[in-house]
C-alpha positions, 0 to 999 in steps of 0.5 A, a space after each residue: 574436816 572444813 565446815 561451811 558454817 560453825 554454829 556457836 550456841 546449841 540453844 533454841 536459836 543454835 540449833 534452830 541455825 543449825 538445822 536451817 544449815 543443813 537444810 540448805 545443803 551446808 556442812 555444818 558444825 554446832 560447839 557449845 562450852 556448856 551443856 546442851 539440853 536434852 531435847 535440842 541435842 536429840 534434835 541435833 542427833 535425830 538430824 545427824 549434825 556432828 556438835 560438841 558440849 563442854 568446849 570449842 575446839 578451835 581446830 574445828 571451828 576456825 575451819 568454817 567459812 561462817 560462823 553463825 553466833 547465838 545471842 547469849 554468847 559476848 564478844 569477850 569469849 576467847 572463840 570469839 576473839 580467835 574467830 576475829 582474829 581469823 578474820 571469819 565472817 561472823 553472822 546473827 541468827 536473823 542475818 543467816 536465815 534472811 534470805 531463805 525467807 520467801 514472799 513474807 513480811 517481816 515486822 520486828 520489835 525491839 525495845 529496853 522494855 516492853 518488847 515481849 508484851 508488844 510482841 505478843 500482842 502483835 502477833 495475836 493481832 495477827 493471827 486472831 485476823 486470820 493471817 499465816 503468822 508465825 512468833 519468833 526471835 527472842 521469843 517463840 520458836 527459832 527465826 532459822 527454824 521457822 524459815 525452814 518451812 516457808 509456810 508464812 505470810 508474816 513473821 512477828 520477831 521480838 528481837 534484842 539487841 543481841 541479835 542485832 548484833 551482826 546483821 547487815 543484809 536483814 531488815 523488816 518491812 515493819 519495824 517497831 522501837 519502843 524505848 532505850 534504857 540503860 541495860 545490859 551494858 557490860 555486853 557494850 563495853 558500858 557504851 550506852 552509845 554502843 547500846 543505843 547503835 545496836 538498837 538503831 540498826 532494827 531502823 538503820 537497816 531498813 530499805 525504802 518503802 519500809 515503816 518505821 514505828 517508834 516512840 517520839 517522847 524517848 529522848 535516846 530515840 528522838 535525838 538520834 542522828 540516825 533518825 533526824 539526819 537521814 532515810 526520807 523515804 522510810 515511813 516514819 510512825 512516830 508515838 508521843 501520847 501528848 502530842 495530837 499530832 502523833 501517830 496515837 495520842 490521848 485524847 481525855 479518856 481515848 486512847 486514839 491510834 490513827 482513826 481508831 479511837 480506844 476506851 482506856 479502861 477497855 485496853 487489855 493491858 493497864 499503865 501508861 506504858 502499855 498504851 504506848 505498847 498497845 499503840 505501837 502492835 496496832 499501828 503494826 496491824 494497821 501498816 500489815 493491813 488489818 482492819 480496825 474491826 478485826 482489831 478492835 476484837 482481837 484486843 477482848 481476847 488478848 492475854 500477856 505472858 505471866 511475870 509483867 504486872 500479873 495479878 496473881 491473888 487477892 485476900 482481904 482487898 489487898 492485891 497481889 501483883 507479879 512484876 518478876 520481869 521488872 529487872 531493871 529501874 525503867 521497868 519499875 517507873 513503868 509500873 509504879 505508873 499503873 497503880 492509883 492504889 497505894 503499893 506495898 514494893 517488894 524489890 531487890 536481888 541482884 544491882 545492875 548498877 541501879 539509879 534510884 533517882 529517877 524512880 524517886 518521885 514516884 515512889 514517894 508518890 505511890 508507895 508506902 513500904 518498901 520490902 526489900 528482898 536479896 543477899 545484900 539489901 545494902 544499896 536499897 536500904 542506903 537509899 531509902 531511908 529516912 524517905 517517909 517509907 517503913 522499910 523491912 529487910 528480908 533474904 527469902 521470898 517467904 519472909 519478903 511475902 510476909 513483911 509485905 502482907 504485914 504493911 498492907 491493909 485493904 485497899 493496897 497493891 504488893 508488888 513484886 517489881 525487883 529492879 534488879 537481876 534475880 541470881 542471888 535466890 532463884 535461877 531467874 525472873 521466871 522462877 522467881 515469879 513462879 515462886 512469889 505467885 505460888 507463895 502468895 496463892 498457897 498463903 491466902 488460900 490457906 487464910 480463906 480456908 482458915 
C-alpha cells in the first residue's frame, strides 16, 4: 500500500498530523517504535487510522510521498536516515498544518526559556479580551488538531526549535524570540550555530508586514546576521529594560511597555526575567490589538503553570519555592535574580554539560547553603567547595528536603532550581516538582499540626 503522508511519532502532535491528514482526504499512516498511550491510540482507532508501535516498518514507510515527523523524534534515528536517504520530503507539524489555517493570526513564541510563561500569559491576554483564541504547539492541544476545525481568530503557539526544524512555508503574523541558551545541543551535533539557526527561522520566515518581537539585550539574538543584515520591512520590537528607547524598559519602579506604564510590584509574575516575558506577551497583545485596558486586567487574573518559581508552602518564615523547570544554568541565573531573601538551593540530577561559572557571581550573592541532590553530586560538589557555602549531599528529595530545612531559618527562601535534567530519580521536571511540593506541604503540615 502507498501512503500520502507517514506520520513519525504517535503523540500529541503525531496524532493530532495524523487526524489533520485524514481530514483532508489523505491516505495516512502513523509508525511509532515505541508505545502509544492509551487515549491517543483509542483516538487513532476511533478514526479508523491504520498505525503501528513498537517498530517502523520501513516497507511502509518509505511509500509515502510525505513524512510528517514529530518533534521528540532526532535526525540520528535510523528512519530518518533511511527516509533522507530516499530522498522523501520531510516536514514539522506546524509545516503541514500551515495551510489549512484559514482567516487566523498566528503568534509564536519560542525561546531557550521562559517560553511557556510567555505563552501562556499571551494567551490568557488573549482570551480574557474576548478573542476566538486557541493555545497550542508545545504546549495546549496539537497545532494540526486545532486547525481542523478552523473556529479561531488567533492561534497562540509555543514552539521549540524542534519544530522549527522543517518548516519553510510556515510563519507568524507575531513572532516573539525571548532568549537563546546553550541546550539541547546533542540534537544539533553540539553546533550552538545549528541551535541558534533553528531559533531564527520562527523570524527568518517571516513575510513583510510581519512583527518581530524580541530580546535586544541577548547577545546570541542581537549579533545575529540574520537580524542585523536583512527583512527592513518586518517590523521589528526589540526589548532591552536598560534601554529608553526600547520597546519596553524600566523606568525606577515602572516597568513601561509602549505607552503603558506597570507598578513592578503589581506584574504577576516576580524576577527580572519575567519583565522581560511579561513585556514581550503584552507587545504581542498590543500588535493583535488589544487594548491597554483590557490588558491591564487581564495581568490580576493571571496564573503560571506550576513548577517556574512556584511557592508552594511556607512554615516559620522559611519559604518553599518549586523551580523543578530550572534544567538548566540560564534558568537557574534567572531565578537566583528574583530573590532578595537569602536562598537555601536545592540542585542536581542529571549534568547537561553545565557551566557553573556564569552563575557564580550570583550564588555568592544570594545563597548561603547549597544541597545538592542526584546519583552523582561529583561536578557540584567539585565546584562548590570552598566557596563560603555550607554544602550537604543527599541522593533522594526527602534527605535533600530535609538538609535544606536544616540551613534555613526565618526569613530564607529553599529553592528547588536543579540545573540539571531529572532522570536519575523522577520520570521528569514535573514529577520531580510534584514530589518536592507534596513533600514539603505534607512535612510542614505535619509540624503545624505538631
Amino acid at each position: 500500500m502507498v501512503f500520502d503522508v507517514v506520520v513519525l511519532g504517535g503523540g500529541e502532535s503525531g496524532v493530532g498530523c495524523a487526524l489533520l491528514a485524514q481530514d483532508k482526504g489523505k491516505k495516512v499512516f502513523l509508525s511509532d517504535a515505541g508505545l502509544i498511550a492509551d487515549k491517543y491510540k483509542k483516538e487513532l482507532e476511533a478514526a479508523e487510522i491504520a498505525h503501528e508501535t513498537g517498530a517502523h516498518s520501513l516497507a511502509k514507510i518509505l511509500t509515502a510521498s510525505l513524512v510528517v515527523k514529530s518533534p521528540g523524534i532526532s535526525e540520528s534515528a535510523s528512519v530518518m536516515k533511511a527516509i533522507r536517504h530516499e530522498g522523501i520530503p520531510v516536514v514539522s507539524e506546524m509545516e503541514f498544518a500551515f495551510p489549512y489555517v484559514k482567516n487566523a493570526r498566528i503568534t509564536g513564541i519560542t525561546g531557550t526559556n521562559g517560553k511557556t510563561t510567555t505563552t501562556l500569559l499571551t494567551y490568557h491576554l488573549f482570551k480574557e479580551a474576548g478573542r476566538r483564541v486557541c493555545l497550542a504547539g508545545n504546549i495546549g492541544i496539537s497545532f494540526a488538531k486545532a486547525v481542523m476545525s478552523n473556529n479561531y481568530e488567533d492561534y497562540v503557539l509555543e514552539i521549540s526549535s524542534f519544530q522549527l526544524d522543517d518548516v519553510y512555508q510556515f510563519h507568524c503574523h507575531t513572532a516573539v524570540l525571548l532568549n537563546i541558551t546553550p541546550d539541547h545541543l546533542d540534537r544539533y551535533n553540539y553546533d550552538m550555530r545549528a541551535y541558534i539557526a533553528a531559533k531564527f527561522k520562527i523570524f527568518d520566515k517571516q513575510k513583510d508586514g510581519n512583527c518581530f518581537i524580541y530580546n535586544a539585550s541577548d547577545e546570541n539574538i542581537k549579533q545575529n546576521p540574520s537580524l542585523v543584515n536583512h527583512r527592513p520591512n518586518i517590523k521589528r520590537l526589540g526589548i532591552d529594560l536598560h534601554n529608553s528607547e526600547s520597546a519596553a524598559t524600566l523606568h525606577e519602579e515602572t516597568l513601561q511597555i509602549k505607552d503603558l506604564a506597570l507598578p513592578l510590584n503589581e506584574l504577576p509574575l516576580k524576577g527580572p526575567h519575567n519583565q522581560l516575558n511579561i513585556s514581550a506577551a503584552i507587545l504581542a497583545a498590543q500588535e493583535a490589538g488589544i487594548s491597554n485596558e483590557a490588558i491591564q486586567k487581564a495581568l490580576k487574573s493571571f496564573v503560571n503553570a506550576p513548577h517556574r518559581l512556584e511557592p508552594v508552602a511556607e512554615h516559620q518564615g522559611i519559604k518553599f519555592v518549586n523551580d523543578s523547570k530550572a534544567t538548566n544554568v540560564d534558568a537557574v541565573f534567572y531565578a537566583l535574580q528574583s530573590f532578595t531573601e537569602p536562598i537555601v538551593w536545592i540542585a542536581g540530577g542529571v549534568d547537561k554539560g553545565n557551566d557553573y561559572d556564569q552563575i557564580a557571581d550570583l550564588v555568592n550573592k544570594h545563597v548561603k547553603a547549597l544541597v545538592c541532590m542526584g546519583k552523582d553530586n561529583s561536578k557540584l560538589l567539585k565546584y562548590f567547595e570552598g566557596k563560603g557555602l555550607e554544602i550537604a549531599s543527599t541522593q533522594s528529595l526527602d534527605a535533600a528536603v530535609n538538609a535544606a530545612i536544616g540551613f534555613a531559618q526565618a526569613g530564607d527562601v529553599i529553592l528547588l532550581s536543579p540545573a540539571c535534567a531529572s532522570f536519575d530519580l523522577f520520570k521528569n521536571y514535573e514529577d520531580r516538582g510534584n514530589q518536592f511540593r507534596a513533600y514539603c506541604q505534607d512535612k510542614i503540615f505535619a509540624k503545624n499540626k505538631d
